[in-house]
TORMIDO-767903 format. One record per residue (C-alpha): residue number from 1; chain; x, y, z; residue in one letter. Coordinates in steps of 0.2 Angstrom, whole numbers, plus 2048, in hexadecimal, padded with zeros to 3 digits. Layout:
BEGIN
+-----+--------+-----+-----+-----+---------+
: num : cadena :  xx :  yy :  zz : residuo :
+-----+--------+-----+-----+-----+---------+
: NUM :      A :   X :   Y :   Z :       a :
...
+-----+--------+-----+-----+-----+---------+
REM end
This chain:
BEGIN
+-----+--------+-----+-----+-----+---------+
: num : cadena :  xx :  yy :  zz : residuo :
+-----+--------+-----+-----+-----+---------+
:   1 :      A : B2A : 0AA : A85 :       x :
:   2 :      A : B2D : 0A7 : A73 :       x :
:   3 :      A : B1F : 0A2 : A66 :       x :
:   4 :      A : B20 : 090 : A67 :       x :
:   5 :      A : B17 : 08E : A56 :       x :
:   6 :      A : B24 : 09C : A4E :       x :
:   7 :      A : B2E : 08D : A48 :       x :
:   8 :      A : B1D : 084 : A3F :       x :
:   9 :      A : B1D : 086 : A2C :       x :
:  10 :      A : B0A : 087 : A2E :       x :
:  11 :      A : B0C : 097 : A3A :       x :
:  12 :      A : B18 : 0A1 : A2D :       x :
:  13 :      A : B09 : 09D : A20 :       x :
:  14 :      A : AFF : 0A6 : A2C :       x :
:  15 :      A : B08 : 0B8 : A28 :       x :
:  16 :      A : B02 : 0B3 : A17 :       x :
:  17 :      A : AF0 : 0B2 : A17 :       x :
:  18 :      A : AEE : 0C2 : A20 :       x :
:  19 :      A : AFD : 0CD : A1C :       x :
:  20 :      A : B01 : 0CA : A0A :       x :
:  21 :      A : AF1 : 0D1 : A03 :       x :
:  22 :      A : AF3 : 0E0 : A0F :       x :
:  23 :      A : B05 : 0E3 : A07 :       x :
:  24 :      A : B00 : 0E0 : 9F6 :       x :
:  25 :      A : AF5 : 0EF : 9F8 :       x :
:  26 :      A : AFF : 0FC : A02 :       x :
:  27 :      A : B13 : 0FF : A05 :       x :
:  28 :      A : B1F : 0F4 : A0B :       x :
:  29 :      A : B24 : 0FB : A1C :       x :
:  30 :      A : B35 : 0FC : A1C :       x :
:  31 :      A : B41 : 0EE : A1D :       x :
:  32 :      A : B31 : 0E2 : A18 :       x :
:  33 :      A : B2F : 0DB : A06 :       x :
:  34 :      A : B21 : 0D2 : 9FD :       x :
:  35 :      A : B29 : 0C5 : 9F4 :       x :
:  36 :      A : B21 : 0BB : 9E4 :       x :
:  37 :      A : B29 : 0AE : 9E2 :       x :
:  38 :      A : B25 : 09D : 9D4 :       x :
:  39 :      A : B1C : 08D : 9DD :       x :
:  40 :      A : B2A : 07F : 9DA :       x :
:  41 :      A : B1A : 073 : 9D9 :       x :
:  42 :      A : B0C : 07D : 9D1 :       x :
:  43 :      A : B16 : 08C : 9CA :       x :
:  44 :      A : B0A : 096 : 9D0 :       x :
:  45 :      A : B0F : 0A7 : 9D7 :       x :
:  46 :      A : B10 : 0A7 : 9EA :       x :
:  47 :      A : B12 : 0B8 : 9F5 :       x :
:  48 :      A : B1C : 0B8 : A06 :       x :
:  49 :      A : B1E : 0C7 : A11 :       x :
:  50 :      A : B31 : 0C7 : A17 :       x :
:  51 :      A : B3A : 0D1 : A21 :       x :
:  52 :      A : B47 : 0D8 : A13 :       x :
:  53 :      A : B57 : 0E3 : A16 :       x :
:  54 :      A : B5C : 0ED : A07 :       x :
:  55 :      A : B6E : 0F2 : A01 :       x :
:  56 :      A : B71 : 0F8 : 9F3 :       x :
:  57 :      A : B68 : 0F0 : 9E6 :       x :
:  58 :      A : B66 : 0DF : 9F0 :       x :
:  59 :      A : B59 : 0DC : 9FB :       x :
:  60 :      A : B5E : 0CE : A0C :       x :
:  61 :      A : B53 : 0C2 : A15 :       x :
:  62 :      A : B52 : 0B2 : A1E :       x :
:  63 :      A : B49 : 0A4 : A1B :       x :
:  64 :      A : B47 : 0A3 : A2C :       x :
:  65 :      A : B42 : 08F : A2B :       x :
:  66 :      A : B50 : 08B : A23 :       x :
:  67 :      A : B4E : 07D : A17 :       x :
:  68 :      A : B3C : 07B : A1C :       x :
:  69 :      A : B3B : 08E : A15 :       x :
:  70 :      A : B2D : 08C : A0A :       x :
:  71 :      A : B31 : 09C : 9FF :       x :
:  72 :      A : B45 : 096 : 9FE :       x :
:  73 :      A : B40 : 084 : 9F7 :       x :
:  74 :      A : B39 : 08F : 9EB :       x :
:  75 :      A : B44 : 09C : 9E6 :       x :
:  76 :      A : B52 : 08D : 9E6 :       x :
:  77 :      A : B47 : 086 : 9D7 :       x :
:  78 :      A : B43 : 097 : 9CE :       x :
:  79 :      A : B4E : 0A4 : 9D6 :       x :
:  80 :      A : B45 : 0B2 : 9CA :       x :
:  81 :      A : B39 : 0BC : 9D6 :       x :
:  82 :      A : B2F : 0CD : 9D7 :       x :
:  83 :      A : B33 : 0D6 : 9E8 :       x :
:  84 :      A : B28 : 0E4 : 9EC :       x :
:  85 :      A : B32 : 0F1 : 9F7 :       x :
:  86 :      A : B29 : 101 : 9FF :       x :
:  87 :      A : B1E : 105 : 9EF :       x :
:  88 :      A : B25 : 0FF : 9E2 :       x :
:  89 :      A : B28 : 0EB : 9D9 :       x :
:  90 :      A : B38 : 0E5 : 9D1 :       x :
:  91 :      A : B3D : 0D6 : 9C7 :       x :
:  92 :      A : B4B : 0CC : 9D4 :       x :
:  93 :      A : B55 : 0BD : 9D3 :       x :
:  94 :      A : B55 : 0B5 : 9E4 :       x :
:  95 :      A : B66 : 0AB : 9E7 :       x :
:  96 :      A : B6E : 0A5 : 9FA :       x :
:  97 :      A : B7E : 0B0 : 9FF :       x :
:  98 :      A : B8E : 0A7 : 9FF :       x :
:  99 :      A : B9A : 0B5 : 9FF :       x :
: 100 :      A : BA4 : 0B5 : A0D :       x :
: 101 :      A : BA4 : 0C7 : A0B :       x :
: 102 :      A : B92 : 0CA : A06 :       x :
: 103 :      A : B8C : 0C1 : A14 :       x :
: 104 :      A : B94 : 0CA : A23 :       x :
: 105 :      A : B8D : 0DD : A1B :       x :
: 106 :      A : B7D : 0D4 : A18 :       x :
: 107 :      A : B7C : 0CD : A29 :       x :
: 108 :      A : B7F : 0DC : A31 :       x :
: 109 :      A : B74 : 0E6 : A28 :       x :
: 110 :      A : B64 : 0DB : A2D :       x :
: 111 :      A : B6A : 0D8 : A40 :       x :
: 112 :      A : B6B : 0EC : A44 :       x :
: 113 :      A : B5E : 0F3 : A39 :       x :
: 114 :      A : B4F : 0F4 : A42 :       x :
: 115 :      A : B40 : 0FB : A39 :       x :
: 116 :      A : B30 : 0FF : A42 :       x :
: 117 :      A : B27 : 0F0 : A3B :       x :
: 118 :      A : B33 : 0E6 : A43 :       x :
: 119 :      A : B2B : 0EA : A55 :       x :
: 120 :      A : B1B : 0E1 : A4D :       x :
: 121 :      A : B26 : 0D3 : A47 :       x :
: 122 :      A : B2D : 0CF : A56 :       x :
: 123 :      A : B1E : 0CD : A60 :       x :
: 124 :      A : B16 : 0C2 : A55 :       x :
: 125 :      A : B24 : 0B7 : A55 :       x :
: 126 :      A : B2D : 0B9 : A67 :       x :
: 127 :      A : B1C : 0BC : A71 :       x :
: 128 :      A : B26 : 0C9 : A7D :       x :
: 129 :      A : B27 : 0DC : A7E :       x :
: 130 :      A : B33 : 0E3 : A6D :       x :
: 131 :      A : B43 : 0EC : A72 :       x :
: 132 :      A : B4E : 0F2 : A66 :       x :
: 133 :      A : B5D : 0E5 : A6D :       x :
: 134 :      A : B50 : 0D9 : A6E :       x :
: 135 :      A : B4E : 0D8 : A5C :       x :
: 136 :      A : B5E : 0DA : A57 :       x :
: 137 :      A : B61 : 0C8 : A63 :       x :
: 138 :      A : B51 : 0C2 : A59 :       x :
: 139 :      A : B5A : 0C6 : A49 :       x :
: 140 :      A : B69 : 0BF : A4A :       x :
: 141 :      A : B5F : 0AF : A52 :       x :
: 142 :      A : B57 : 0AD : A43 :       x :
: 143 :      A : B66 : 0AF : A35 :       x :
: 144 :      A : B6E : 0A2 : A42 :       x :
: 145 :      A : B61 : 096 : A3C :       x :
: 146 :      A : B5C : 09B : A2C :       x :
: 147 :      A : B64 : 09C : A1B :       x :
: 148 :      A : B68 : 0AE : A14 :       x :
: 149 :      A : B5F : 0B3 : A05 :       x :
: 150 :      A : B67 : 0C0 : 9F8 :       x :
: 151 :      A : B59 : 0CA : 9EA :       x :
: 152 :      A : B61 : 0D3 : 9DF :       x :
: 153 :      A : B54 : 0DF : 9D8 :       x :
: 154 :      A : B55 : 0E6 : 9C8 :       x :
: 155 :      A : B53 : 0F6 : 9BF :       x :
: 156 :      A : B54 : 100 : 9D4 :       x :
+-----+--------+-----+-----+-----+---------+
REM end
């Protein structure tokens, strides 16, 4: 059975409260990213764990809420962010992929990679047992429905 309250902008502030200060003290596990981005409203700096595929020098994600993507209305203001990545922090600028191109190496990259911490990801927000071609399903479920999300990192 799916997480019924996976879809609740109030149950994605929950990874917040409890794993952002853990991630801003250890590394990243691979294919996560803490992302600081700008408050549109306040300006005030606001940290989201998100699941992040790196190629190259760009990082991908989903704002899996789509529009109602907290962390996307706020990039969409002020696209310049700070992505930490395993161990280390870069300056970024965030901006949607439209590149037909792009997109398709992009996509692939986040359905079939599957790092470890995926498992835990998956169980918080499918509530069923985590197999490898169950993510993958999950993943492409969620850039079906959400909007994906370019950072270009600088200076990696």
């Amino acid at each position: 059975m799916p997480n019924p309250f996976a879809a609740a902008r109030w149950y994605s502030k929950l990874s917040n409260i409890f794993l952002a200060p853990a991630f801003r003290l250890t590394p990243m596990p691979r294919g996560f990213a803490l992302l600081t981005v700008t408050g549109r409203r306040t300006g005030k700096p606001r940290r989201r764990p998100i699941r992040a595929i790196r190629l190259g020098n760009t990082l991908y994600a989903a704002a899996t809420l789509g529009e109602r993507s907290d962390w996307l209305r706020n990039v969409r203001k002020q696209p310049r962010v700070r992505a930490k990545v395993g161990g280390r922090t870069y300056d970024a600028t965030a901006r949607e992929v439209t590149n037909a191109a792009e997109r398709l190496a992009a996509e692939a990259a986040y359905i079939d990679e599957v790092p470890p911490f995926d498992y835990v990801d998956y169980v918080s927000l499918e509530w069923a047992f985590p197999t490898r071609r169950a993510i993958i399903e999950a993943h492409r479920r969620w850039l079906a429905r959400g909007v994906l999300v370019g950072i270009d990192l600088e200076g990696a």
